[in-house]
C-alpha positions in Angstrom: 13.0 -25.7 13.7 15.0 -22.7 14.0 16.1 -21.0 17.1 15.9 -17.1 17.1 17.1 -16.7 20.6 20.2 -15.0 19.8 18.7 -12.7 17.5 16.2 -12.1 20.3 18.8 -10.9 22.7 20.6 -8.6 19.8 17.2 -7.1 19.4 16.4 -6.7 23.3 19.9 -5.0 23.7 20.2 -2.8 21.2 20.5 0.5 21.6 18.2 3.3 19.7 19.7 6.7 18.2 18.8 10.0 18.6 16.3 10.3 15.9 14.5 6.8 16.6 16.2 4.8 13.9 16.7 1.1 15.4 20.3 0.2 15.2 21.4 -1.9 13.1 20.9 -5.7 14.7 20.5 -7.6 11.4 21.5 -6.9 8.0 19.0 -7.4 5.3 20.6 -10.6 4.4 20.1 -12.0 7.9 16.5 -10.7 8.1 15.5 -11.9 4.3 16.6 -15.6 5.9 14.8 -14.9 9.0 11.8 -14.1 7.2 12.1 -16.8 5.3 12.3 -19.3 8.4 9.2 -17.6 9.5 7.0 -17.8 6.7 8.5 -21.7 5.7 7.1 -22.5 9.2 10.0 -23.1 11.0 10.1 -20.7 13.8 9.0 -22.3 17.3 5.3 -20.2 18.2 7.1 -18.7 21.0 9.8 -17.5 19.2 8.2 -15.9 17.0 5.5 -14.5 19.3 8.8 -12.9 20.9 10.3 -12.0 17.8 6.9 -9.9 16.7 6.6 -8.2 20.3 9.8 -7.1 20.1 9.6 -5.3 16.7 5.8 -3.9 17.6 7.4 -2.6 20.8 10.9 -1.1 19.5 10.0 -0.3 15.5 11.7 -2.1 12.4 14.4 -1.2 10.7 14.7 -0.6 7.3 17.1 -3.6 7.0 13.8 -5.3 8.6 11.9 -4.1 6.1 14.1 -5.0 2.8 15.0 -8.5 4.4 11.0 -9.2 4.7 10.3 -7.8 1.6 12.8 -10.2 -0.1 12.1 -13.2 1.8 8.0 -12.7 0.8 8.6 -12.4 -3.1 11.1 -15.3 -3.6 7.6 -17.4 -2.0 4.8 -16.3 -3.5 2.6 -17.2 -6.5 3.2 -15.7 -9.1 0.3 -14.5 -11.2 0.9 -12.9 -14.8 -2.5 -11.6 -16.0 -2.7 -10.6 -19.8 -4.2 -7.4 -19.9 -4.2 -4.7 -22.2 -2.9 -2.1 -20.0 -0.6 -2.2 -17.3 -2.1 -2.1 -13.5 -2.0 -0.1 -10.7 -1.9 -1.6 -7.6 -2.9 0.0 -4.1 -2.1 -1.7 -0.7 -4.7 -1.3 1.9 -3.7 -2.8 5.7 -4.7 -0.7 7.8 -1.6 1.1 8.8 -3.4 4.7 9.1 -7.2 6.0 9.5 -9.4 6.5 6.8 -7.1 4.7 4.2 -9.5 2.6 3.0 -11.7 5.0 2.1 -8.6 6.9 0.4 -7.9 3.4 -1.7 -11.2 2.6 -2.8 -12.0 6.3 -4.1 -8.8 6.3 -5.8 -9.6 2.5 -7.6 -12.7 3.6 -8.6 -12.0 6.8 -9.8 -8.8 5.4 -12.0 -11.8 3.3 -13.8 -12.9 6.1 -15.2 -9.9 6.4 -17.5 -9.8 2.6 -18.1 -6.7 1.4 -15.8 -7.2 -1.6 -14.1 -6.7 -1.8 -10.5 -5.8 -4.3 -7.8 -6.5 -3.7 -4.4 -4.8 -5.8 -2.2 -4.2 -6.3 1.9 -7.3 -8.0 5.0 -10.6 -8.4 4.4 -11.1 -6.8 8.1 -9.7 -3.6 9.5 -9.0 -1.9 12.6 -9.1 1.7 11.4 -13.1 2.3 10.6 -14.6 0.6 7.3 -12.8 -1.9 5.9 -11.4 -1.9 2.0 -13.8 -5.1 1.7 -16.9 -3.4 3.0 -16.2 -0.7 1.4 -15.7 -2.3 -1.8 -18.7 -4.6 -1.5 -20.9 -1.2 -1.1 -19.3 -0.6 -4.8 -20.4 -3.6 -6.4 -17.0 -4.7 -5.6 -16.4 -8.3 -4.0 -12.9 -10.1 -2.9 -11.7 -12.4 -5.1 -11.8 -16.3 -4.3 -9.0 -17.4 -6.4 -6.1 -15.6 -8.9 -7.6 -16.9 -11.5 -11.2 -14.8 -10.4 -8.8 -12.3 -10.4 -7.9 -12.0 -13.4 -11.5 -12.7 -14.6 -12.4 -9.4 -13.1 -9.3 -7.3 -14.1 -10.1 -8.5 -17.4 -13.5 -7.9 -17.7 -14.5 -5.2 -15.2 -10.8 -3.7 -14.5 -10.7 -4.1 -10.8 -10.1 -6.7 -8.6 -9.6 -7.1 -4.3 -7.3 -9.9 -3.4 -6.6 -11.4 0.0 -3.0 -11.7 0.6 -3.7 -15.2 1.3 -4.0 -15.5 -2.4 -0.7 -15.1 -3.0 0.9 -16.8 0.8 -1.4 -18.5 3.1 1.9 -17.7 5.6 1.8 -14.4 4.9 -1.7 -14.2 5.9 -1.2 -16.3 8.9 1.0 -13.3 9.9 -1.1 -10.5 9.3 -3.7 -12.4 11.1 -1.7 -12.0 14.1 -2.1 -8.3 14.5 -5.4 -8.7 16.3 -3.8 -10.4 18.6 -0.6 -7.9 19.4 -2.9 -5.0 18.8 -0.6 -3.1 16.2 0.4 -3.2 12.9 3.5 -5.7 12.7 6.4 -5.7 9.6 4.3 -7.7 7.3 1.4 -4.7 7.4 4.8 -2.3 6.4 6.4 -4.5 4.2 3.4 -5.0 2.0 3.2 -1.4 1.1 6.2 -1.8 -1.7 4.4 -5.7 -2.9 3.9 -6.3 -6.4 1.3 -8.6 -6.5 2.5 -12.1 -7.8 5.1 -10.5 -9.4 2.5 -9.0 -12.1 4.8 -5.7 -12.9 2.2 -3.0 -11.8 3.1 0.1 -10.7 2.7 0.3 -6.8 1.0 3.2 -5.1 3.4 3.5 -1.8 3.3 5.9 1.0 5.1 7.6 3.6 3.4 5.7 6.6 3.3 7.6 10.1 5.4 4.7 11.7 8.1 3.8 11.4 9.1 6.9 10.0 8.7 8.4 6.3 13.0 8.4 6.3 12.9 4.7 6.7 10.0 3.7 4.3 11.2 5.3 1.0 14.9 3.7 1.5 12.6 0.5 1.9 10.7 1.2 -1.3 13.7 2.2 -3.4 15.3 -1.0 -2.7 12.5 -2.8 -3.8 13.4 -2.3 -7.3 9.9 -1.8 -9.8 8.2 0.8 -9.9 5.9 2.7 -7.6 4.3 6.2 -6.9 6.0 7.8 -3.5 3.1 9.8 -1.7 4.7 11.7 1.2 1.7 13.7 2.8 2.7 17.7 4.6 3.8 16.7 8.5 0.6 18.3 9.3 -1.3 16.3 6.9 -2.1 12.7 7.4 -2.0 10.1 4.9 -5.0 10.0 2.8 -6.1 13.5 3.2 -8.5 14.2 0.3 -7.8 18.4 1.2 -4.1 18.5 0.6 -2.0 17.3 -2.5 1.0 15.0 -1.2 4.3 15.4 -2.6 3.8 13.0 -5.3 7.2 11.2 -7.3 7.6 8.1 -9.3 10.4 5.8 -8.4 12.0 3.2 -11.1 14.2 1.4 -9.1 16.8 3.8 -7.4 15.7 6.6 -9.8 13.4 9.3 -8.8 11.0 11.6 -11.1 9.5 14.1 -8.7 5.8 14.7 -10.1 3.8 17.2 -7.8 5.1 18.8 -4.9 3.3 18.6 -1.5 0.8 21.4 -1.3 0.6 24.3 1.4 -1.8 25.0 4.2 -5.4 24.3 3.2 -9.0 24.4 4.5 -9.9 20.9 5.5 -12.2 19.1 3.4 -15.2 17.9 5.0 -16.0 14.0 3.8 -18.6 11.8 4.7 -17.9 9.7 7.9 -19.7 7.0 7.9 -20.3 4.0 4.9 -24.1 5.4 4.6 -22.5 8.2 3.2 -19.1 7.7 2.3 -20.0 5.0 -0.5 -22.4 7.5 -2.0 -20.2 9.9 -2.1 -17.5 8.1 -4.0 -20.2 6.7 -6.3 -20.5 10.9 -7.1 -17.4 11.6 -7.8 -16.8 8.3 -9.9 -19.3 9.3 -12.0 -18.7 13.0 -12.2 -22.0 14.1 -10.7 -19.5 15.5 -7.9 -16.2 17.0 -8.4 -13.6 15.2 -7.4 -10.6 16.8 -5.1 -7.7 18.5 -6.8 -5.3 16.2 -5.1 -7.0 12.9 -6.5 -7.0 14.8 -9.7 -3.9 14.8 -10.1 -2.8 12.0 -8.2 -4.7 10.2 -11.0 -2.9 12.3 -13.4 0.1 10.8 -12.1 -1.1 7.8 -12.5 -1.8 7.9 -16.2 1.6 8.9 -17.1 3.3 6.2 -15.0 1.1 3.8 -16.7 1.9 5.1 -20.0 -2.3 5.8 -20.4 -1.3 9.1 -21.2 1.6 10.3 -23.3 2.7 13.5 -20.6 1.0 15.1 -17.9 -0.4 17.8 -20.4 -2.7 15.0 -22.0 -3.4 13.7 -18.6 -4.2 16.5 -16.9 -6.3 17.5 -19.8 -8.2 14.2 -19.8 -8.8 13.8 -15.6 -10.1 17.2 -15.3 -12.8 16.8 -18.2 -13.6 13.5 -16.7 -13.9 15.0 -13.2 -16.1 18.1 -13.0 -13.3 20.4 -13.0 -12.4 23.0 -16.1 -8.5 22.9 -15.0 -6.4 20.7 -12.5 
C-alpha cells in the first residue's frame, strides 16, 4: 500500500493566494501517480478518506485536476462503437442545480437532427431529479453493459452509462460523495472524460467551483475536443434564459462560437418531473419552441460534429426544427 502522509502534510500547509487558486503542492505528474494509487486500490482507507477531506475542504488545483484526468484514462475500458456519425457526449454529476434537467433537454433535443448522444455520470443525485429519472421519464433507461450501449446508440442514438461501466474504481469514488457531502475531484474531473476513449466531442462547462479560470486550463489540457460553455457571472450553469459564451476547443486551439449573451428576463421552467418531462417531450417534438440558447447551442453542436457543413446550414436546419423562423 502506499503512504500519502507526506503529501497530506504538503496539502495541510500550503498556503492559498489572493484569488483562491491552491498553490501548487503536486505537479500533474505527481497527482496523475497518485490517482493512479488511488484508483489501483492501493491507498490505505484512511489515507485516502484524509486525502479527499482535504481537497473538498481547500479546492483542487488544476494540476489536481490534469493529474486525475490522466491517471483515469490510461485505466479505463475502452469502448469504440461503430456509428455513422460522431457522438456528443454530456457529463452529468451533479456539480450544479438543475443540470440534469439542462443535459437531458439538450440529448433529446440533439435527436432531432440525428446525432447520437451519451450521457454519462451517477444514477442518483443531490441537486433535484436525477439524469436517470429524468431519462427514464423519456423512455430512456441506463445501460447495463457497453455493449447495451452501443446497442442503443446504434439503434435509437442515445444512451446513459454509469461510470462504473467504464471503472468500477472510479465509481467507488464518486460513491463517496454522499458520504463527504460535496462534490470531490472525480465529479470535476469527469467533466473533460471521453467516454472509453470513443472520440466524441465533450460538452464541458465552466463549473461554479473551483473556479471557471481553473477548469478551462483543465479542459485544454485534456487534448480532444470539447464545447467550452462559460455561463454570464450572473447566470448559472444551465440557464435555459441566457446564451453562454459558447467556443469549441481542439486540443490547445480555441474557435470561439457565440458569445455570452446580456441581461435577460428569466425564463420560467417547469420545476418539478410532473412537469419538467413534459415539457422537454414539447420542445423535442416542436410542439413548443425551444430556447434561443439551446438553439444554438445545438447549432454548435452540428458544426463541431461535422452534421452540418457551417453554422449557416445549421442554424438554418435547428430553427425549422424548433418552432422558431430565425435563431
Amino acid at each position: 500500500m502506499l503512504s500519502i502522509s507526506p503529501l497530506l502534510r504538503r496539502l495541510a500547509d500550503r498556503a492559498r493566494t489572493a484569488d483562491g487558486e491552491p498553490a501548487a503542492w503536486l505537479e500533474a505528474d505527481e497527482a496523475s501517480l497518485l490517482w493512479g494509487a488511488v484508483l489501483d486500490g492501493a491507498v490505505p482507507e484512511l489515507e485516502l478518506g484524509a486525502l479527499l477531506f482535504a481537497l473538498a475542504k481547500g479546492g483542487e488545483s488544476t494540476d489536481d485536476l490534469i493529474g486525475f484526468h490522466r491517471a483515469l484514462a490510461a485505466r479505463t475500458a475502452k469502448w469504440s462503437p461503430e456509428l455513422s456519425r460522431r457522438a456528443v457526449s454530456i457529463p452529468v454529476y451533479g456539480l450544479y442545480e438543475g443540470e440534469a434537467a439542462f443535459a437531458a433537454l439538450l440529448a433529446a433535443f440533439l435527436r432531432r437532427f440525428d446525432v447520437p448522444v451519451v450521457l454519462h455520470g451517477p444514477l442518483e443525485s443531490r441537486t433535484g431529479p436525477s439524469a436517470a429519472s429524468l431519462l427514464r421519464d423519456l423512455g430512456v433507461l441506463p445501460c447495463a453493459s457497453l455493449a447495451e450501449g452501443e446497442r442503443e446508440l446504434r439503434e435509437r442514438g442515445i444512451a446513459f452509462l454509469s461510470p462504473v461501466l467504464f471503472s468500477p474504481a472510479l465509481g467507488d469514488l464518486l460513491a463517496l460523495r454522499a458520504r463527504l457531502g460535496t462534490p470531490l475531484v472525480a465529479h470535476r474531473a469527469a467533466l473533460a472524460f471521453d467516454p472509453g476513449g470513443m472520440g466524441a466531442l465533450r460538452v464541458a462547462f465552466a463549473a461554479p467551483n473551483p473556479s471557471p479560470v481553473r477548469i478551462l486550463p483543465f479542459v485544454r489540457s485534456t487534448g480532444g475536443d470539447a464545447l467550452f460553455l462559460d455561463w454570464p457571472a450572473d447566470s448559472g450553469p444551465g440557464d435555459f434564459s441566457r446564451r453562454p459564451r459558447i467556443s469549441r476547443w481542439t486540443g490547445a486551439a480555441e474557435e470561439p462560437y457565440f458569445d455570452a449573451d446580456g441581461a435577460g428576463s428569466p425564463l420560467a421552467l417547469p420545476t418539478g418531473p410532473g412537469e419538467l418531462v413534459p415539457w422537454i417531450q414539447a420542445v423535442a417534438g416542436r410542439t413548443t419552441p425551444a430556447p434561443l440558447p439551446l438553439v444554438h447551442l445545438a447549432a454548435s453542436c452540428l458544426v463541431a460534429t461535422g452534421a452540418a457543413a457551417d453554422f449557416t446550414q445549421a442554424k438554418a436546419v435547428v430553427a425549422l426544427q424548433s418552432g422558431r423562423l430565425a435563431a
